[in-house]
C-alpha positions in Angstrom: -58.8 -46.5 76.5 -57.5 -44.2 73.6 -59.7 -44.1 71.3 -59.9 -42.7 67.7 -62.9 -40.7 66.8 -63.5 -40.2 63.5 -66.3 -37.8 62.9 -65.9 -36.2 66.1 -66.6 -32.5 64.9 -70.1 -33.7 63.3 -73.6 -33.8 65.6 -73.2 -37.4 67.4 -69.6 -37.2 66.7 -69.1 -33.7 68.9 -71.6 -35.7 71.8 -69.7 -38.7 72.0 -66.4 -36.9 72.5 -67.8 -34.7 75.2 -68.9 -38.3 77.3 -65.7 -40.0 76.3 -63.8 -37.4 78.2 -65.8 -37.3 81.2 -65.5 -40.9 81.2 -61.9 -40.8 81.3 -60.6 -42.2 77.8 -57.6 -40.3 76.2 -59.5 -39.1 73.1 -58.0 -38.0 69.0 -60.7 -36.3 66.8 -60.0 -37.0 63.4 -62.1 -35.1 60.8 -62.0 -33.1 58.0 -64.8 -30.6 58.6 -66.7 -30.5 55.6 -69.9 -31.2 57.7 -68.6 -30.6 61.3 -67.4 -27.8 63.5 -63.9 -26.9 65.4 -65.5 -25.5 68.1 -67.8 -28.4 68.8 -64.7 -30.3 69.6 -64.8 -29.7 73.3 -61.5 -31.5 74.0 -58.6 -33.9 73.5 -56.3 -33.9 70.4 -57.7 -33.3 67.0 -56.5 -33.9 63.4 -57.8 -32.0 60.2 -57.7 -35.2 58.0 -59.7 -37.1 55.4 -60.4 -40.8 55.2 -59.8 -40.4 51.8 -55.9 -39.5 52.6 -54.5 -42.9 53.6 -51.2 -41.4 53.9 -53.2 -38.9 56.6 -54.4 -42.1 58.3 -51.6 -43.8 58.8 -49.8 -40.9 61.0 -52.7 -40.4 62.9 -52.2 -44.4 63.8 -48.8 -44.5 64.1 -48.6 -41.2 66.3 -51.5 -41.9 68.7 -51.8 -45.2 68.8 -55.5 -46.0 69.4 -56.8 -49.0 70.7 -60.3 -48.4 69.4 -61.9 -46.5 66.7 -65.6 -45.2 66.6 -66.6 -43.8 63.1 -68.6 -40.8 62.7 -67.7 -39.5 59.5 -71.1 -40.6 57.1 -72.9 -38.6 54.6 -76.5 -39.4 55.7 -78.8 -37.1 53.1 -81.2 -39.7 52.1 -81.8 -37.4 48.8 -79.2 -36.1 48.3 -77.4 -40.4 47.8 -80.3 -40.7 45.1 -79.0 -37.4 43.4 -75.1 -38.1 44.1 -74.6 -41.8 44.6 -71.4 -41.3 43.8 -70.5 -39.3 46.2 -72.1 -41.7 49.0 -70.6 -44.9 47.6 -66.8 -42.8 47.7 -67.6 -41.6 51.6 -69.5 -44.4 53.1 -67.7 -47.4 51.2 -64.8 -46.7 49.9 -63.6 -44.2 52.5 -64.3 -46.8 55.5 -62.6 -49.4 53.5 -59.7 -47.2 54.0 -59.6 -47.0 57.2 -60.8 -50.4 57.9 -56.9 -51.7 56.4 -55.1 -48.9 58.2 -56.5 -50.4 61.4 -55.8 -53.8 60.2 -52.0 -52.7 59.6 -52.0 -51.3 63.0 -53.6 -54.7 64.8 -56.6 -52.2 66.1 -59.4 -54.6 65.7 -62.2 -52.9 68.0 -64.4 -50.7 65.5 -67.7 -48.9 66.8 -70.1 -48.4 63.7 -72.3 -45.8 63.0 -75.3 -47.5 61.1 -78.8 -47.1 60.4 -82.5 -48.1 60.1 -82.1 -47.0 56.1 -80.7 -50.9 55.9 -84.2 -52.4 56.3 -85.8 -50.1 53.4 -89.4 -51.1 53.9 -90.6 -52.6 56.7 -92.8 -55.7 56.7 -93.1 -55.2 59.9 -93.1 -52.7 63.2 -91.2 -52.6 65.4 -88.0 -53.5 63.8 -85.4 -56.3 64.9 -82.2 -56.9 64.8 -83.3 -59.5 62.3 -85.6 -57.7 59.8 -84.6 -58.3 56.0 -82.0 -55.9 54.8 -83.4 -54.5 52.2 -82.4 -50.6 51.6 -84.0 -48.4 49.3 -81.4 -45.8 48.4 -77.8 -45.4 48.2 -77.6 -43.9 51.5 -78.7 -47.2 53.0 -76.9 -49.3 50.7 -73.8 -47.8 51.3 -74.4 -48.5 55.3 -75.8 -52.3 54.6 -72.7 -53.0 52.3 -70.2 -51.8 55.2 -72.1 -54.2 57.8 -71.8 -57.0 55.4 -67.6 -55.9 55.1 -67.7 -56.2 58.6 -68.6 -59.5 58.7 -66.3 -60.6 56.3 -63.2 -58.8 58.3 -64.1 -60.5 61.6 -63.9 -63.9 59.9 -61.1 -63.5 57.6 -58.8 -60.7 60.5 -60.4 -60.9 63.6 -61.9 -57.0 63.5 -64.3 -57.1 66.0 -67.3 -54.4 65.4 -70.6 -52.9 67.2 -73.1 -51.5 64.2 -75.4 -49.6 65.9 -78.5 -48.9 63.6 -79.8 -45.7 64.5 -83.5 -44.6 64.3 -83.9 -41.1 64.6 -80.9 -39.0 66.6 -82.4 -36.0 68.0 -81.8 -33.7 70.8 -79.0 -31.8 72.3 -76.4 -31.5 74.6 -78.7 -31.0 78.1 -76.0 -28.5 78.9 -76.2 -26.5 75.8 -72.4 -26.9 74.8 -73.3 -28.7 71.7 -76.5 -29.4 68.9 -77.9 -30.0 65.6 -76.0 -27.7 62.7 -76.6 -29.8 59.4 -76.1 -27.6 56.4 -78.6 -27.9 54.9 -80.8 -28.9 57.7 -83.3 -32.1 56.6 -84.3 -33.1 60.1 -87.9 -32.5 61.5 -87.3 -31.2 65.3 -84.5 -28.7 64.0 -86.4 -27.6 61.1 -89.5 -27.0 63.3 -87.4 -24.7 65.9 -86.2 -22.8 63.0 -89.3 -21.8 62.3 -90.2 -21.3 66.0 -86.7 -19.0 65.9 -87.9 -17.2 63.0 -85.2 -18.8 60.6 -87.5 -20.1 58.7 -91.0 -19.1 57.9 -92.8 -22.5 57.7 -92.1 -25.9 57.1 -93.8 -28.6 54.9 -96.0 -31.5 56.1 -95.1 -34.9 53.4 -98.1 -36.6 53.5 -101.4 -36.5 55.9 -103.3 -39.7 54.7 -101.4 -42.3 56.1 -102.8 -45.2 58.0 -102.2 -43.5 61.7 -104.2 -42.1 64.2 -103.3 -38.3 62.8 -102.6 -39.6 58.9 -99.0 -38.2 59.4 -95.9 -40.1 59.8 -94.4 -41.8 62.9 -91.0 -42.2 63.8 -88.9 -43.2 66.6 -87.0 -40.6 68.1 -83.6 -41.3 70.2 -81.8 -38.6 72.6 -78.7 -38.1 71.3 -77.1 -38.6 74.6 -78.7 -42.0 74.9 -77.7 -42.7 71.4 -74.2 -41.9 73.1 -74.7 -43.8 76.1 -75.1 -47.1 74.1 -71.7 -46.7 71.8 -69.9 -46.2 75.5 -71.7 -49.6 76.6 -71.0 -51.1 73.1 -67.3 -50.0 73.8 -67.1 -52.1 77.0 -68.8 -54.5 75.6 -66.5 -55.3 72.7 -63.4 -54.9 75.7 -65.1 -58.0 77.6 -67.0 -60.1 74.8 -64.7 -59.8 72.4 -67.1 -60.6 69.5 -69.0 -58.7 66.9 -72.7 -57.9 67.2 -75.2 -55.3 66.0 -78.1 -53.4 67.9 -81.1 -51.2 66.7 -81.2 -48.0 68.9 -84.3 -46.1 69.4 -87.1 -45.6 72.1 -88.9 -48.3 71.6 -91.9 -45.9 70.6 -93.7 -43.8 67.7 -94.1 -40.1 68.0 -96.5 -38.8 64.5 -95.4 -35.6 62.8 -98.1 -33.9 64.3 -97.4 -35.2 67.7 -93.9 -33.5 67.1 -95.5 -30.2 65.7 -97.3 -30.0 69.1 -94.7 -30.3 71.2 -92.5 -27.8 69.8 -95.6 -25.7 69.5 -96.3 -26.4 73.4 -92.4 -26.1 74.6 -91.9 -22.9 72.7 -95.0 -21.0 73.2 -94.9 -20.0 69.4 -96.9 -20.9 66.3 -95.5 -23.3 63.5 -97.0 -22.0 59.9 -97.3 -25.5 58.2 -97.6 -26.3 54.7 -99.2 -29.4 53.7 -97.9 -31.2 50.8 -97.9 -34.6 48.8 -96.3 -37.3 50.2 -92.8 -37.8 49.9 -91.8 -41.6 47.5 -90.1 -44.4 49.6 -91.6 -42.4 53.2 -93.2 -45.5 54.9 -96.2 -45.3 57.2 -94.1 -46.1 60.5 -90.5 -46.5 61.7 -89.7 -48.1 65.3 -87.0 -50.0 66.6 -87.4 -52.9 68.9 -84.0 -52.3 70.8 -84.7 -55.2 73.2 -81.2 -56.8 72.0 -79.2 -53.7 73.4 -81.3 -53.3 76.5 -80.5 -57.4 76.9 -76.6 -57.6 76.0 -75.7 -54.3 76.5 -78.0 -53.2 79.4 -78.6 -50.0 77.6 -81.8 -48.0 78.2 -83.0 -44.7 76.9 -82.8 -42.0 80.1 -84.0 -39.4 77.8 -86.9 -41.0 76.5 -89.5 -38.1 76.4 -90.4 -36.0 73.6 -90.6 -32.7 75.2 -87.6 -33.6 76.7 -85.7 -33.9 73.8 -87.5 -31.1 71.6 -86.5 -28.9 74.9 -83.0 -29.9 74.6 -83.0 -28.6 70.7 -84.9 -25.5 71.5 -82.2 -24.3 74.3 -79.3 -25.0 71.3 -81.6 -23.0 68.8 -82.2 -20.4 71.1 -78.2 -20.3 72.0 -77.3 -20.4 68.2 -79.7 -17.2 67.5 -78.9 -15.6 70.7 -82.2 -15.7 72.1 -81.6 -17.9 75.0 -82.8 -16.2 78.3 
């Protein structure tokens, strides 16, 4: 299939080109690179565009032709959307709206969406389905729910047919070291921790160790970013056969606690993590895990990469590569 991948420079963006090509699909990166990297584009055609550049868009459609389009291309700082709303509402709304009508003019009508677990805000309950209440705390999730609901509405009124697949928390790297995690800034706990492990950093804080778990810290569902991959390549097929619209949580299925994650970097490593322990963080809940039964049903999608140590030794080789400590 040719497929356009918007976001492809970006962390799950760079991934997901990488298995697109060794599956075979004819593949055009289409990114601006504000967030992402030229180098992590490890084939195909690429574009230096921006959603916001409709006129942009339309080449790339008329020139390549896809057949499919998987977007990538999010702002996902969940502080920095209650600081710049604006911003998030321009990018993840308006910006996708964009697109959305280009691929409408073009009769592309299979669309692979990036979503999130930030749509459910607080949860009433754990783990979370499919059909949990939608209610997002921040602009960041707002700005994913209200694309959903678009969605929705374009399937009935066009016939776009979309996958939203609500991601927990990516994390990981590329198990051949090609590719990783290179948020600027960097907001993400197994990164963060390695930088410290690297020396990049010189300690990290702890948000919060009262909390009603077995260690008081946090727990949250961690996905392999390859498995997070694995499912948009089943969700691709799927939309080919189905031919209808449907929406899957992704994520193991399982808790890991802040400390549990300190350890394991601590443990794959070999070096000491200098923790800070601070006040809690506003809006952090207790525990965040996906029930993906849905996508292990209708998609038979599974997570291969399921263990933690797996997936913080994943990170560490791409942080050890990046300072050039790698052995």
């Amino acid at each position: 299939m040719k497929i356009l991948l918007v976001g492809g420079a970006g962390y799950i963006g760079s991934h997901m080109l990488k298995m697109l090509l060794a599956e075979g699909h004819q593949v055009v990166t289409f990114d601006n690179l504000s967030s992402g990297h030229r180098e992590a584009i490890l084939g195909g055609e690429f574009i230096q565009g921006d959603l916001a550049d409709t006129v942009s868009l339309e080449q790339a459609f008329k020139q390549h032709q896809p057949e499919a389009v998987m977007h990538f291309a999010s702002y996902i700082q969940v502080g920095e959307s209650v600081k710049r709303p604006d911003i998030y509402y321009q990018n993840n709304v308006a910006n996708t709206l964009n697109l959305l009508n280009v691929m409408l003019k073009h009769d592309v009508k299979k669309f692979i969406f990036s979503s999130t677990a930030a749509i459910f805000g607080e949860p009433n309950a754990v783990p979370i389905d499919e059909l949990h209440p939608k209610q997002p705390v921040n602009p960041y999730g707002k700005s994913k729910w209200i694309i959903e609901q678009v969605l929705a509405d374009y399937d009935l009124a066009f016939g776009l047919k979309s996958i939203c697949l609500r991601y927990f928390n990516a994390a990981g790297a590329d198990p051949e070291g090609q590719l990783g995690e290179r948020h600027d800034p960097e907001t993400h706990l197994i990164p963060l921790l390695l930088q410290v492990a690297s020396g990049r950093k010189p300690d990290i804080h702890v948000f919060g160790r009262d909390y009603d778990t077995d260690d008081g810290t946090c727990v949250r569902d961690y996905i392999h970013v390859v498995d997070l991959c694995k499912a948009h390549l089943l969700a691709l097929q799927y939309l080919e056969k189905q031919q209808q619209s449907n929406q899957f949580n992704l994520g193991n299925g399982k808790g890991f606690s802040v400390q549990e994650v300190i350890n394991t970097v601590q443990k794959v490593t070999g070096k000491p993590i200098h923790i800070i322990n601070s006040a809690r963080r506003d809006g952090d809940p207790a525990r965040l895990i996906a029930d993906a039964t849905r996508a292990q049903r209708e998609l038979g999608w599974s997570p291969n990469l399921s263990s933690l140590e797996t997936i913080v030794q994943h990170a560490w080789r791409w942080e050890q590569r990046i300072t050039g400590t790698y052995p």
